[in-house]
N, C-alpha and C positions, 0 to 999 in steps of 0.2 A: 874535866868535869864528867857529868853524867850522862848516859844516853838514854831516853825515855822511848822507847817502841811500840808504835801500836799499829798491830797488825789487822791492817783490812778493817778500819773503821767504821762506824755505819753512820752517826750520831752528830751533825757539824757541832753542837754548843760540846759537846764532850772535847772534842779539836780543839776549837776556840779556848773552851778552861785549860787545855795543855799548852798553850801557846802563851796563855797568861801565864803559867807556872814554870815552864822553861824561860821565859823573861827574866821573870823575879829572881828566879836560884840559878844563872847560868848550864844550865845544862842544855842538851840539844834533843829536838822532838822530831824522829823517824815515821814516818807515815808510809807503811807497806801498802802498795795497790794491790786491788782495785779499792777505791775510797769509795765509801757510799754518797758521794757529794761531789762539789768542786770546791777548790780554793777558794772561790770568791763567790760561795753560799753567803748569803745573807746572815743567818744562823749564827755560821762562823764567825764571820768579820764580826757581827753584834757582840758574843761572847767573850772574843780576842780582846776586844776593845780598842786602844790605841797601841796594847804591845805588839803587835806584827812587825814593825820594824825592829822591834827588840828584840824580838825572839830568833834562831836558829833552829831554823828547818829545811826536812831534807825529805824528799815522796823519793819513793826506791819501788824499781817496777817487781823487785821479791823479796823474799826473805834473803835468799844468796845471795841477792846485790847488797842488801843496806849490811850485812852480816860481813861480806869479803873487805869492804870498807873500813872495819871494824877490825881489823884483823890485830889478833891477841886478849882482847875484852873478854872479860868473865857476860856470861848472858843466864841472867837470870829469868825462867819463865815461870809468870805467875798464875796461879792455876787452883782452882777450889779443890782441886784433887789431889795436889800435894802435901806430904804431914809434914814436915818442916816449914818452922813459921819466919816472916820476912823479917821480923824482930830477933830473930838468931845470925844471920847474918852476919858476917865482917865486910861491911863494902868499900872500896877502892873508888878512886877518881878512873873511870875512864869505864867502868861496871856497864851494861846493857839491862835497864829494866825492862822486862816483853811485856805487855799487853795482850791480850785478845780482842775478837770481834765483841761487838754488846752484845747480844742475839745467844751466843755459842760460846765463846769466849777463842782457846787457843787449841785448832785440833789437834789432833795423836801424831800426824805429820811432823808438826814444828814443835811438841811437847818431844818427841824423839829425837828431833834435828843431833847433830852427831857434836854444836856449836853451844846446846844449853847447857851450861855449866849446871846448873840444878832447880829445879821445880821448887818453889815455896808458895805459900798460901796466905791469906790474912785471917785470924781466929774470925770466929763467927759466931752467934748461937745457935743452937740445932735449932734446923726446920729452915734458916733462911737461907736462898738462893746465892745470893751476890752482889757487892757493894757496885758503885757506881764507877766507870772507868776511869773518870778522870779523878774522882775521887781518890781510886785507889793508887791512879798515877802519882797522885799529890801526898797520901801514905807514904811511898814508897821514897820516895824523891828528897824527902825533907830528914826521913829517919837514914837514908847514905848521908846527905849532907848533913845533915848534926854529927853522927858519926867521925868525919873527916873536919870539925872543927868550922863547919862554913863557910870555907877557903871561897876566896874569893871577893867576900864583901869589905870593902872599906872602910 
């Protein structure tokens, strides 16, 4: 399935909705430290709901750790700064969606990483800033898996 990534989060209920959406569509949620929280935020566990036992996750002390894990995955970083849109895409089972920080989103470091297969974006209107992370987690997440037929469900 899919690998949802989010690097150096700030936000627990953003966690928390990524933990309900890796649940629901099998895929796996990456959490790059340092977290702006703990695992067992209030915030979080409220948001997750009862899927934490259902969900698949993984806290990796960098990007090189959770990435060498990963080894062969296309790595998508998603970034307001890219012109290519996530709806262009051809996604695969096994794809790395990136996330950013809420705050900043994904610096120039890990937009260069040598491992991003390619920078895409989500349309927007001019003048506005940026969709919500877990939101755009759940964008991204639903349009691989439609793509690929929704393997998986029953």
């Amino acid at each position: 399935m899919f690998h949802v990534v989010f690097y150096q989060p700030q936000i627990p209920p953003n966690t928390g909705n990524a933990i309900r959406l890796v649940a629901c569509t099998g895929a796996t949620l990456h959490l790059i430290e340092p977290l702006g929280f703990t695992l067992e935020d209030k915030q979080l566990r409220r948001a997750g709901l009862d899927y934490h036992d259902l969900a698949q996750v993984a806290v990796h002390p960098s990007l090189d750790a959770c990435l060498d894990q990963l080894t062969g995955s296309r790595v998508f970083a998603f970034t307001r700064h890219a012109s290519a849109s996530y709806a262009d895409i051809a996604y695969a089972p096994g794809d790395v969606l990136l996330f950013g920080r809420e705050e900043d989103g994904l610096p120039a470091a890990v937009l260069d990483h040598p491992r991003v297969s390619e920078q895409v974006r989500f349309p927007m209107i001019e003048g506005r800033r940026s969709l919500n992370l877990s939101n755009c987690a759940a964008i991204a997440t639903y349009e691989a898996w439609r793509q690929n037929g929704f393997g998986g469900l029953e």
